[in-house]
N, C-alpha and C positions, 0 to 999 in steps of 0.2 A: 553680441550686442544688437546687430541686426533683426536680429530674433526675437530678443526680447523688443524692441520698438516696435516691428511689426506687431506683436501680441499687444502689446499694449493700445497699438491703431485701432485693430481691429475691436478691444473689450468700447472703445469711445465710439466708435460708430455703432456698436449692438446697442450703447446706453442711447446716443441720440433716435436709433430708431425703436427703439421702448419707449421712448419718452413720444414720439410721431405719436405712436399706438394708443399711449394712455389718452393723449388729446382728440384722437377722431373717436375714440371710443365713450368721453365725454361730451361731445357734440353730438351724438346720436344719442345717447340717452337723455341730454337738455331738449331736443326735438320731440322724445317722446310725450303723448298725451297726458296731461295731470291725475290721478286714477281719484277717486273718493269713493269715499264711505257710501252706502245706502242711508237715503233719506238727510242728507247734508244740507245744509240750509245756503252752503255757499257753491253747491256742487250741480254744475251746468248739465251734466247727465242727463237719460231716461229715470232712473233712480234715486235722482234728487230731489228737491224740494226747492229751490231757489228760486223758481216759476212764480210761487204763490208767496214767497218773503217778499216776491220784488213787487208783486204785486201790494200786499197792505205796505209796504214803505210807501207806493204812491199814492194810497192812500192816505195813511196818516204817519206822520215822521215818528210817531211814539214806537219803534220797534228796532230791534235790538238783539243779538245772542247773547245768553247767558250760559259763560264758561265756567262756571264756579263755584264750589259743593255749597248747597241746599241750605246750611244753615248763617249764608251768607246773603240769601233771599231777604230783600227788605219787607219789612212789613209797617215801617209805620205809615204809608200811604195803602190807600184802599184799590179797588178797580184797578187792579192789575192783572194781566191772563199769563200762565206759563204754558209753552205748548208744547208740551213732549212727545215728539212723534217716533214710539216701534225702539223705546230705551234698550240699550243693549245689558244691563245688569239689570237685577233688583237692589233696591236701595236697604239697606238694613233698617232696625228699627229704632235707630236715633233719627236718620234722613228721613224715614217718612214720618216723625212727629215736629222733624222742622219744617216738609210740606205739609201739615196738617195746621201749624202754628199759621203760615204763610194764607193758607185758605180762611183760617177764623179768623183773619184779621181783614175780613171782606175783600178777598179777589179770588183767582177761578184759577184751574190748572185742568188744563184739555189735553188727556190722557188718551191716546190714537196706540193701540197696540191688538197685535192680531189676537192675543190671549193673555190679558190682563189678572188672571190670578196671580197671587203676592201680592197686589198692589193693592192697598188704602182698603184690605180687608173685602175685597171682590171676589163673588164665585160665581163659577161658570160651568156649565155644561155640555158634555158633547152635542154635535148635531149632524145629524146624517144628511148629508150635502150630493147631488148628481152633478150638478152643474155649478158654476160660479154665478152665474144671471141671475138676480132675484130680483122682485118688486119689491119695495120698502114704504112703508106707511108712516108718515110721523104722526103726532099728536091732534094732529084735523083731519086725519086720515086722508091728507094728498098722499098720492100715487110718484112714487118715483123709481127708476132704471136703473143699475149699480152692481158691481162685480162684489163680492165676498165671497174671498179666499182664506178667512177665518173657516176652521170643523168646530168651534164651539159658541155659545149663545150665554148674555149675561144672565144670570140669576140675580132679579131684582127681589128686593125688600119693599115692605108698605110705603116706608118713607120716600121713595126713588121713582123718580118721574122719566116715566118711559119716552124717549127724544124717534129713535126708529125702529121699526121691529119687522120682521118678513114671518112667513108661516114658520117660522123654528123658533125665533124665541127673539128675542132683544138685540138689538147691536148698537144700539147707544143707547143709554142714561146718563141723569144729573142725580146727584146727591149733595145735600148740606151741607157742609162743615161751618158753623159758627153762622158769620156772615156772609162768608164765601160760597164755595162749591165745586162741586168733583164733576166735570163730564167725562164720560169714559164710552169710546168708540171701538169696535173690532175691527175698522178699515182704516188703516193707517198709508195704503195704497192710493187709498184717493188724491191724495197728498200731493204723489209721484209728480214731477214733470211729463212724465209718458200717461198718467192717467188721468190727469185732471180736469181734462175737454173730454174724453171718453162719457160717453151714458150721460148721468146726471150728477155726476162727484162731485162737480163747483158747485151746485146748488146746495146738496147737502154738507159740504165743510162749511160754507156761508152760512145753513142752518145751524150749526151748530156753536158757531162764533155768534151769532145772536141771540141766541138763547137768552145770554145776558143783555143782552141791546148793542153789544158791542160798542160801548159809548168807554172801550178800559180807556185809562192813563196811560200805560204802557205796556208793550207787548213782547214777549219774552220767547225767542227759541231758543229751547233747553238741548246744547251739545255742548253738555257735560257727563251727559252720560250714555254721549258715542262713542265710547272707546279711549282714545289716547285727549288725555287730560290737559299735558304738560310737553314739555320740549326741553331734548336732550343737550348733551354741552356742545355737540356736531352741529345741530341747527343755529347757533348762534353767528357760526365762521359760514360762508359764502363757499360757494362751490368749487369756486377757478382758486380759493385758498385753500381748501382743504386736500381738491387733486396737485396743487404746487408742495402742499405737505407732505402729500406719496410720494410723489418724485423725488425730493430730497430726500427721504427715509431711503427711497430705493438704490438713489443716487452714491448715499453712504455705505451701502452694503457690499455694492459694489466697485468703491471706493478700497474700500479696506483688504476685499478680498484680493483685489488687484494690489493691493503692497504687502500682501502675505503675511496681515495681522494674525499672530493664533489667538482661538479664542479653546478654554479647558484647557486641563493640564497637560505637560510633558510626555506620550506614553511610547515607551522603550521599544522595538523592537524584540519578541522573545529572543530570535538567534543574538542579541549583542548581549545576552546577561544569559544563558543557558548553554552547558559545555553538551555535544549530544555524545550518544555512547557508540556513536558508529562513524566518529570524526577520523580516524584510521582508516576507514576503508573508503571516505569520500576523497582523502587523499590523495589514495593509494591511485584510484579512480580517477583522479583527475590527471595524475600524473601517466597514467596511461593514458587517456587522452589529448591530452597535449605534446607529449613527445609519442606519438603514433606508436607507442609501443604495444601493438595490439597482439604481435608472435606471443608474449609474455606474458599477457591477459588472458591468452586463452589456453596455455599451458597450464595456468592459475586456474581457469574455471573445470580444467579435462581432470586435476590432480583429482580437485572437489569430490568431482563427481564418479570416481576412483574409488576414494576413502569413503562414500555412500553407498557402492558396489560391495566392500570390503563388510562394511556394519550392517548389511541390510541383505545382502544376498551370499554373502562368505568368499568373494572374489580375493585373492589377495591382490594388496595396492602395489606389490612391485611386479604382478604380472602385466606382458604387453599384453595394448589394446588386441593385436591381432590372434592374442591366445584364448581372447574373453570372447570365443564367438560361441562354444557348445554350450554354455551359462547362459550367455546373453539370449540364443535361440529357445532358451527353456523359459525365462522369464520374461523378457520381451513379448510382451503378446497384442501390441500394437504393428509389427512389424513381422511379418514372413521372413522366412530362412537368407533368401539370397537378399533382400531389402540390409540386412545387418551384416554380413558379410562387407557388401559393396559398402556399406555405410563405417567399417570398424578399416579396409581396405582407407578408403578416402582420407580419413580421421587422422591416420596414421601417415601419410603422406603430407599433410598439413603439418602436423606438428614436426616434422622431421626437419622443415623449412628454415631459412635462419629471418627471414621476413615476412609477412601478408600484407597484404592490401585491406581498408577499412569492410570494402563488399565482403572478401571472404571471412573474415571476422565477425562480421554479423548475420552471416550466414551459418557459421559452425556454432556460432554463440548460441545461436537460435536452436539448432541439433540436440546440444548439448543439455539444452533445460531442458528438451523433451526429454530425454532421458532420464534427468535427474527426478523430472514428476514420477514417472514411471517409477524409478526405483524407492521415491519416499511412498508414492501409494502403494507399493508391495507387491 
């Protein structure tokens, strides 16, 4: 009884110190830093964009994320901007005819992506790049300073009003749709929190939001097509409920094991349902074992190995051992002349015995199989 309450102490103090473990172990990962997406409009990072959302919020309150597929875009108001920055899919060809529907119905979608093919029928070409530092020209031919980490250059159309361009080829244009319009930029970096005082990148993202006058209604950052959409049925529960929901799960597991719940079926022991075919000689065996009868066990094991002398070498079994020695010295070929002598001498003095001692018994026992390999190997 003692026993078991001890055992049972001990499984309640491993569970409270599991349960310590689970709690410091969620206190350190609630400590850890919030990680985001590249280009997040709510992500304080080098990599985010947050810098410049917070910035047009203090600007003008019309701005806004948009989490929500594309053909949920309103359009019956006009001068609206969407600004997709460095989208992680392509949108199929239903999506881009409800941003296409979204632009003809007079507002603008500011497309910042390092290589914009797929998109709204854009093609682009390589361009053989040394360095990131380029001069960029826009449309009055100012002179501006700026990284481009884009290898490709847009391939404009007659229609498409070249916005910047460097000695390789294009890095922003506008194009029409309806009443609206397409910009599409290869520097999406500019964007960054870590780049956006860098060179000249605020000047030209602010060129490029003017384009239109930037006089929109409302202004739109599109992270909806940063990855994760939606939220699982785990985010709905709070954290300190969900780790109180391990612990009970945990708690029960080891509940149960602790009062010797089975769980699967019944399965038998083979020896309680299988008779063996050598249940007579484990017997025999044990019965010598327990009553130290080992004089008689080993008489048992000398007959044996007699009657394998008899079958295998032509000894007869009711000759004495101390007759079998000019035999034994013939086929014995592990052992020299006097070796088998002194050994059939010894052999013969033990068994003569009316008692042994366990040593000497496993000692001859031992003898004894050497011999018998001996005579089955031939």
């Amino acid at each position: 009884m003692q026993s078991n309450a001890s055992k049972k102490k001990g499984w309640i103090w491993l569970s409270l110190l599991f349960c310590i473990f689970l709690i410091c172990i969620y206190l350190v990962i609630s400590k850890q830093p919030q990680e985001y997406a590249p280009y997040d409009s709510m992500s304080p990072s080098p990599s985010g964009i947050k810098a410049f959302y917070s910035y047009l919020a203090d600007e003008t309150s019309a701005v806004d994320r948009w989490e929500q597929p594309s053909n949920l875009l309103p359009t019956s108001s006009g001068r609206q901007l969407l600004l997709m920055v460095e989208p992680y899919f392509t949108p199929d060809s239903q999506d881009m005819e409800d941003y296409i529907d979204f632009m003809e119905a007079g507002n603008t979608i500011l497309l910042m992506k390092s290589n914009p093919r797929g998109y709204f029928d854009i093609l682009t070409n390589y361009a053989e790049m040394m360095f990131p530092e380029v001069t960029i020209s826009d449309s009055t031919d100012s002179k501006y300073l700026a990284d481009i980490y884009s290898s490709v250059r847009i391939e404009e159309s007659e229609d498409d009003k070249v916005l910047f361009s460097d000695i390789h080829g294009t890095i922003a244009l506008k194009r029409e749709y309806g009443e609206g319009a397409l910009i599409v930029s290869l520097a999406p970096h500019w964007i960054m929190n870590k780049e956006i005082l860098s060179k000249d990148h605020l000047p030209l993202i602010l060129g490029l939001l003017q384009e239109d006058g930037m006089d929109y209604s409302q202004i739109f950052f599109d992270e909806y097509n940063h990855g994760e959409t939606g939220t699982s049925f785990l985010d709905v529960y709070q954290n300190w409920f969900l780790l109180l929901l391990l612990q009970s799960f945990l708690g029960t597991i080891l509940l149960l094991w602790m009062l010797g719940k089975r769980f699967g079926p019944i399965l038998h022991p083979r020896e309680e349902t299988v008779r063996f075919s050598d249940e007579s000689i484990r017997a025999l065996a044990a019965w010598h074992m327990k009553g130290n009868v080992y004089q008689s066990s080993l008489k048992t094991q000398a007959e044996y190995v007699k009657y394998l002398m008899q079958e295998k070498w032509g000894i007869p079994f009711n000759k004495e051992w101390k007759d079998c020695s000019i035999v034994l010295q013939k086929k014995w070929r592990t052992k020299d002349n006097g070796e088998i002598d002194l050994f059939l001498h010894q052999l013969t003095v033990v068994l003569e015995k009316d008692k042994i001692s366990k040593q000497d018994y496993l000692l001859w026992s031992k003898q004894l199989d050497k011999l018998r390999k001996e005579v089955e190997e031939g």
